[in-house]
N, C-alpha and C positions, 0 to 999 in steps of 0.2 A: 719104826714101830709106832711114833706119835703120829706120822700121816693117817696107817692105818688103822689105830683106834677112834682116833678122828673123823674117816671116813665111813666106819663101823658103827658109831653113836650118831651120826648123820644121817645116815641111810637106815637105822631104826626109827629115829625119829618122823624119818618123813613116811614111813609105811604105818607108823603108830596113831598117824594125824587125821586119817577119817577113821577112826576107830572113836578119837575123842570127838571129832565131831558129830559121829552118830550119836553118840552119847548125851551130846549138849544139845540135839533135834529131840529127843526123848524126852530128857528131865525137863525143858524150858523152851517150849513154842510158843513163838510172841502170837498175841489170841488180840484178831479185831472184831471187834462187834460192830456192823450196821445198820442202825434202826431206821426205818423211814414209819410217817407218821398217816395212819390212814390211808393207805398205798394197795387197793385192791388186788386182788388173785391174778388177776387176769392182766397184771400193766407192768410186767416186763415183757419181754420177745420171746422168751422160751416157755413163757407162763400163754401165752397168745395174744398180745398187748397187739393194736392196730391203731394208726396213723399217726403212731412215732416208732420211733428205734430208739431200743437199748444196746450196743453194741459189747459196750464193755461186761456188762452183768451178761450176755452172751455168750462172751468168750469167758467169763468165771465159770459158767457152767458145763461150757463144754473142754475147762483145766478141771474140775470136779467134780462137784456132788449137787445133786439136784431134787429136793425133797417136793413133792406132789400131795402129800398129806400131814403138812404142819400148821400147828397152829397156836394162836394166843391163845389164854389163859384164862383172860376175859374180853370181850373187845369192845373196851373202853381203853383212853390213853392211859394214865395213872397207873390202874388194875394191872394192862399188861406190861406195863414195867417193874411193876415192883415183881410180879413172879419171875420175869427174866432173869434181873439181880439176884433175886432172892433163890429163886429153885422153889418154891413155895406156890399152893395154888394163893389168888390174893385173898381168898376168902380166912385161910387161916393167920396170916397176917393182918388183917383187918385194914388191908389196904383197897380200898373198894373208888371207882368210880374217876371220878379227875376234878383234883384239889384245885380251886382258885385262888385268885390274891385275900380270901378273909378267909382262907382255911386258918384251923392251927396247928393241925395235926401234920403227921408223917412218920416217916418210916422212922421206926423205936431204935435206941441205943441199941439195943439186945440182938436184932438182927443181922446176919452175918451176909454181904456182901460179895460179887464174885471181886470186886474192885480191893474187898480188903482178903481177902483168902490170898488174891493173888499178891497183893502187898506183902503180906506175910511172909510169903516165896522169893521176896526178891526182887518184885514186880518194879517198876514205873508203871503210873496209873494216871489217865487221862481222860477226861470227858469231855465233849464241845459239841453243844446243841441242847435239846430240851431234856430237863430232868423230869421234872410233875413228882417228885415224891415228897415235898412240903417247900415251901418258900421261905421260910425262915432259917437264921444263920444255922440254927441247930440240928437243922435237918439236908442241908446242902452237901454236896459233892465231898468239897475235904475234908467233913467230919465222918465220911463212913467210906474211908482207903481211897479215896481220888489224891494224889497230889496236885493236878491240875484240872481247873474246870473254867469253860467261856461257854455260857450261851443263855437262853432264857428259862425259868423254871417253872412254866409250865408253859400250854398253847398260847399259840399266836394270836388266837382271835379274843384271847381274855385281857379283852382293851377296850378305850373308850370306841374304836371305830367298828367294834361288834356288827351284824348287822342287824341285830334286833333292835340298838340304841342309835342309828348314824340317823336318824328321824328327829331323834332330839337336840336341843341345846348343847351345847359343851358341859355345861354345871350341871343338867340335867345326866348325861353319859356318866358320869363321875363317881355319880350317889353309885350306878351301880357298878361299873366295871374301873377301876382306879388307870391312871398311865403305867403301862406294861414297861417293864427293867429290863435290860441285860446287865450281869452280872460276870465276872471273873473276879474267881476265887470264892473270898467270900465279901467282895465290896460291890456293891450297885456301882457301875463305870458308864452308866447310860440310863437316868430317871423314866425318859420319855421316848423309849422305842417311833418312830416316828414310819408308816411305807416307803420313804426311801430307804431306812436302815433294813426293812426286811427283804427288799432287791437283793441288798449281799450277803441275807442269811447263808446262805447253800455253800458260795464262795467262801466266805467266812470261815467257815466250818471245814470246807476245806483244808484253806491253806493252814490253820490252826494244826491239822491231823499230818498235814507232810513235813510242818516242822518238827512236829512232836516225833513222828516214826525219823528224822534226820538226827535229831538229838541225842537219840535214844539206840542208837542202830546198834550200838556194839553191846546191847543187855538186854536181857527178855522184859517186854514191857507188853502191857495191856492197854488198846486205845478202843475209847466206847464212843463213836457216832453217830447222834440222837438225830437225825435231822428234824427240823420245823414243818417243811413240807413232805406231802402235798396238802396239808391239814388247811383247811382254808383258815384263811382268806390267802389266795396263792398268790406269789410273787416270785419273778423270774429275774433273772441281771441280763443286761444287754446281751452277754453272749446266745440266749438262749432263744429272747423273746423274738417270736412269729416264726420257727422255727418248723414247728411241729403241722401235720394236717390236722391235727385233732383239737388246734386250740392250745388257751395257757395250762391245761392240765397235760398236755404231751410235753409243751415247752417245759416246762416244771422236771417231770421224769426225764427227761433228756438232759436236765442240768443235773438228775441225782447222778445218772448213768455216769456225767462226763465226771462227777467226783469219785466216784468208784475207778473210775480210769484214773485219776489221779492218785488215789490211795495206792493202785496195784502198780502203778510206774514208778511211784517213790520205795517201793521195797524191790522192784526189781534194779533200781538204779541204784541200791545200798549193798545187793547182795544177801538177801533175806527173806527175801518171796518164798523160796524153797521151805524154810523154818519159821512160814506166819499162817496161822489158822485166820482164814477170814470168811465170819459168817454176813452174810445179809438177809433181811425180812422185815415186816411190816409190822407194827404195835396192835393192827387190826381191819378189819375190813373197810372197805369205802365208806365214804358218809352220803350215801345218793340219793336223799334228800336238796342235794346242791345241782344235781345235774350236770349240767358243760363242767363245773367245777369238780367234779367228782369222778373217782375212777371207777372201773370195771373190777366183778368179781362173775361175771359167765364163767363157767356154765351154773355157778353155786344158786343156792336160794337165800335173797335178801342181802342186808349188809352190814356195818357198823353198826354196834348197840341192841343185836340180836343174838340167841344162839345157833343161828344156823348156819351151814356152813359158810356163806358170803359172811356171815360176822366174823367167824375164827381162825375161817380157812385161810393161810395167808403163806406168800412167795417163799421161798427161802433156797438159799443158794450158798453151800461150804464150799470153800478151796484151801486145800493144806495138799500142795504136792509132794512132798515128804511120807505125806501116809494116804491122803485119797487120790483114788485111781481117776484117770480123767474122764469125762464123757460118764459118769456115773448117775443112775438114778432111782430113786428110794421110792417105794413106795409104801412104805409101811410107817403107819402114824407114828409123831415125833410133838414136841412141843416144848415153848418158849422156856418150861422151868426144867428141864432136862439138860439145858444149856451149862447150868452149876455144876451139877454132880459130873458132868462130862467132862468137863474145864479140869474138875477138883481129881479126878483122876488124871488125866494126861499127865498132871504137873507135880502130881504127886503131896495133894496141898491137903490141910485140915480142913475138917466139916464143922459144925456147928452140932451142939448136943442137941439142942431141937431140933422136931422134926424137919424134914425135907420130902417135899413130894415128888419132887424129878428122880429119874435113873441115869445113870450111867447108859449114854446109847453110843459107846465110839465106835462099837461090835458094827451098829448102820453104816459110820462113816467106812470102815475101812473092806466091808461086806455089807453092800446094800440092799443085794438081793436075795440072801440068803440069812442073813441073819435076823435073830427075829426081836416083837415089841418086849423089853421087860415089864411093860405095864400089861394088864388084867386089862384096866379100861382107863380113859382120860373122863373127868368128869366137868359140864360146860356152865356155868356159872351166870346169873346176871342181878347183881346186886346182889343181895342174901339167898338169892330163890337159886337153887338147883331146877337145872331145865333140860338138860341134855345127856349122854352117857354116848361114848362112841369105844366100841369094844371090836378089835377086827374089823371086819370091811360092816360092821351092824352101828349103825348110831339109832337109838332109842331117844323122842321128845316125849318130857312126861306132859302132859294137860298145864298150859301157860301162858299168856295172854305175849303179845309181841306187836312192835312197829310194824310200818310196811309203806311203802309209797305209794302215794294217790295215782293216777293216771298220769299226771306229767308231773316231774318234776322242776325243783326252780331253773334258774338260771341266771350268769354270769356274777354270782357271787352271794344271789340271794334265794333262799330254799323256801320250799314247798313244806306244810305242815303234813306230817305221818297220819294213816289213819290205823286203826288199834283192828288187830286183830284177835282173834283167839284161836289154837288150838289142842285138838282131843290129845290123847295116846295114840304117839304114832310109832312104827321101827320101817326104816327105811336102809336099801341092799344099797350101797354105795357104791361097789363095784358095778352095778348093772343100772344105778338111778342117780347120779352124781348131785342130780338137782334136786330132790328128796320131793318126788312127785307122787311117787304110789305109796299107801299105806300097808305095810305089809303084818301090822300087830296080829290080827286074827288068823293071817295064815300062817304065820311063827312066833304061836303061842309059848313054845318052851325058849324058844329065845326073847321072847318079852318079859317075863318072867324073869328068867336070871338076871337079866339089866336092872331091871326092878327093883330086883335086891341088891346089886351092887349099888345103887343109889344111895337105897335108903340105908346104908348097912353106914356108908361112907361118906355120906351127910350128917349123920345123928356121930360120927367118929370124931369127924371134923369139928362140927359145932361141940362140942365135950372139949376141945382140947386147943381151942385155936388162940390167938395169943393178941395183945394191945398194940394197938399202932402206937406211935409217939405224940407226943401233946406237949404244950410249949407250961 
C-alpha cells in the first residue's frame, strides 16, 4: 500500500510539473532589451544591410517577430532612451536631447522605470553599456531599479578626442569636452576612458551580460544592453577588425551581431531561451553626416536628428519562443515607449499614476498580422517642436525646418556640415511611398485635416501636463 501511494503521488507529480511550468512562463519571462546606438534601418540582413552579415539577428528573426514599422521616440540618444525606460513620449518627461559631462539634470526621482517595476516583481536588474539619462550619482543606474550597472553614461565621442576638438592642444580639448569615465555601479573605475579601452567596449559588454544571464538563471531577471556602438567614433576588437566589405562600420555590426549570438547561446546553454523575451533595436537613425562611418537607413528619407522616417524608423527584432510564432512579421506601427506597458503586463507588474504614453501591444507580438495598433496615432517630436503624426499607413509633416546632407558626406571618422532645409505641409501614403517623396496634402484633404487636429489637440495636452526632469 506504501509502494502504491508512493507511486501514485509520483506520477501526479510528474504530470503536474508542466502545468507549473506553464505557469512560471506566464507570470515571470526573463525580458532582454538590446539597444544599439545610431544603427540605421537598413543594417541588419533581414532589414537589407549589404557588405556585412548579421547571422545571428538573422536567425532571431527568423525564431520570431520582426517589426518593419518601429520606432524611436525621438531620435536623438538621451530622448530615445528615457521614453524606452520610461513608456513616456520624452517630451512629457522633459527628457529632450543627449545630456553631456556639464549636464545636471536627468531622469527625476518621481519617474518610474521598467528596471524598477520589474524590481518590484522579483526582478534582478542589470545594465551594461550607455546610460545618457544624467551622469551624476543621483541619477545613475542603481538609484532608479538597476542592481547592476558597467558602462559609460553617456556617448562615446563626449571626450577630449571629439572630432571637432582633436585640432586642438590637450588643455585646449578639456575646456570643452572633460576625459570620458567608465563607471560600475556608482563609482568611476576608469577617469580616463582611453581608444584602446573602447576596442573592448562591445566585448565588454558582452561578457558582462552572459555572466549576469549565468548568475541569474534559476530567477526571472531583466538585463538592458546599451551598446556604445556604432555611435562614432567606432571601434572594433581584433576579432572583428577587416572583416567586413563595407569597412569598420560593417566590422562594427558584425561584432554587435556576434554579441547577440552570445547573449542567445548563453540562454540556450542555461535552459531558458524558451522563457526569455528578447527585444533588439536601435536608439535611432544613422548619423550620415559621417559617411564610411555611418550606417544606412534606404529606402527611408534622411536620418539621425530628423523626423523623418530615416530618423525614427529603426530595426527591431522580438523573440520569445514560448509565445511568438517564428518566421513572424509586423507590420503595423509600434514603438520604443510601448515597450513599458507591454513588459508591465506580461509580468503582471504596477504602473505608475502618472501618465504613460505607450500601450500594451503583445495582442502584435503573439498576432502580428491581424491584430491591430492601440494607438489613434504616434506623434514625432524634435526638441519642443512637434513635427510629424504618423496614423496608419498616413504620416503627416507639419511646416518645419530640418537637416539634410550636402552632396558628399564626411569620411573615415570626420563629418560633413548639414545643410538646413525647410519644409511646407506635407501627408505622405507610406504604404505605396516609403521614402516620403510625393506630397499628397491637397489630394487627401480630409486626411490632412484630422492629423491636424490630432496634433494640435495632443501637443497643447502634452505641454498642459508634462512633468520636470531631475536636477542635482
Amino acid at each position: 500500500m506504501n509502494r502504491l501511494l508512493t507511486l501514485t503521488i509520483g506520477t501526479l507529480a510528474f504530470w503536474a510539473a508542466p502545468a507549473l511550468a506553464r505557469d512560471s512562463f506566464d507570470s515571470a519571462p526573463n525580458i532582454i532589451i538590446i539597444m544599439t546606438d545610431d544603427q540605421g534601418y537598413a543594417d541588419t540582413g533581414k532589414f537589407g544591410a549589404t557588405g556585412f552579415k548579421t547571422p545571428h539577428l538573422d536567425r532571431m528573426a527568423d525564431e520570431g517577430l520582426r517589426f518593419t514599422n518601429w520606432y524611436a521616440p525621438q531620435a536623438v540618444c538621451g530622448a530615445s532612451r528615457a521614453g524606452l525606460l520610461t513608456g513616456c513620449y520624452p517630451n512629457r518627461i522633459n527628457m529632450l536631447g543627449a545630456p553631456g559631462p556639464k549636464s545636471r539634470t536627468g531622469i527625476a526621482d518621481d519617474e518610474i522605470l521598467i528596471s524598477e517595476m520589474l524590481k518590484e516583481r522579483g526582478y534582478a536588474t542589470a545594465l551594461f553599456g550607455k546610460w545618457h539619462l544624467g551622469h551624476h550619482e543621483k541619477f545613475l543606474p542603481l538609484q532608479h531599479g538597476f542592481d547592476e550597472y558597467f558602462g559609460l553614461p553617456y556617448s562615446n565621442d563626449m571626450w577630449p578626442h571629439h572630432p571637432g576638438v582633436r585640432h586642438l592642444p590637450m588643455e585646449k580639448r578639456l575646456q570643452r569636452w572633460p576625459h570620458l569615465p567608465m563607471i560600475e555601479g556608482n563609482r568611476i573605475i576608469n577617469k580616463e576612458v582611453t581608444p584602446a579601452n573602447q576596442v573592448d567596449l562591445t566585448t565588454s559588454y558582452t561578457d558582462k551580460a552572459v555572466d549576469f544571464i549565468s548568475r541569474n538563471r534559476t530567477k526571472p531577471f531583466f538585463l538592458y544592453v546599451a551598446h556604445s556602438m556604432p555611435h562614432v567614433p567606432l571601434f572594433v576588437s581584433d576579432k572583428f577588425k577587416g572583416k567586413s566589405k563595407q569597412g569598420l562600420y560593417g566590422d562594427v555590426i558584425m561584432e554587435i551581431d556576434w554579441s547577440v549570438g552570445q547573449i542567445l547561446s548563453a540562454l540556450n546553454k542555461h535552459g531558458i531561451d524558451r522563457n526569455t523575451l528578447v527585444l533588439f533595436t536601435s536608439d535611432n537613425g544613422p548619423w550620415l553626416s559621417y559617411g564610411n562611418h555611418a550606417g544606412s537607413a534606404k529606402p527611408l528619407r534622411e536620418g539621425k536628428g530628423t523626423t523623418w522616417e530615416g530618423g525614427q524608423r529603426v530595426p527591431c527584432i522580438v523573440r520569445w519562443p514560448h509565445r511568438i510564432k517564428a518566421g513572424g512579421v509586423c507590420h503595423t506601427p509600434a514603438m520604443h515607449i510601448d515597450v513599458f506597458p507591454t513588459i508591465k503586463a506580461l509580468v503582471k507588474g504596477k504602473g505608475p499614476a502618472h501618465t504613460v504614453d505607450g500601450r500594451d501591444i503583445s495582442a502584435l507580438l503573439t498576432d502580428p498580422t491581424t491584430a491591430r495598433s492601440p494607438h489613434e496615432a504616434y506623434f514625432f517630436y524634435r526638441g519642443d517642436q512637434l513635427e510629424a503624426v504618423r496614423s496608419g499607413k498616413w504620416s503627416l509633416h507639419l511646416s518645419h525646418a530640418y537637416r539634410s546632407l550636402k552632396a558628399e558626406p564626411g569620411r573615415d571618422g570626420i563629418p560633413e556640415p548639414y545643410l538646413q532645409k525647410r519644409t511646407q505641409l506635407a501627408l505622405f501614403d507610406l504604404n505605396e511611398d516609403i521614402g516620403q517623396k510625393k506630397n499628397l496634402a491637397t489630394a487627401h484633404p480630409a486626411v490632412t485635416t484630422r492629423l491636424q487636429a490630432l496634433a494640435k489637440k495632443f501637443d497643447a495636452d502634452l505641454k498642459a501636463t508634462k512633468r520636470s526632469k531631475g536636477s542635482l
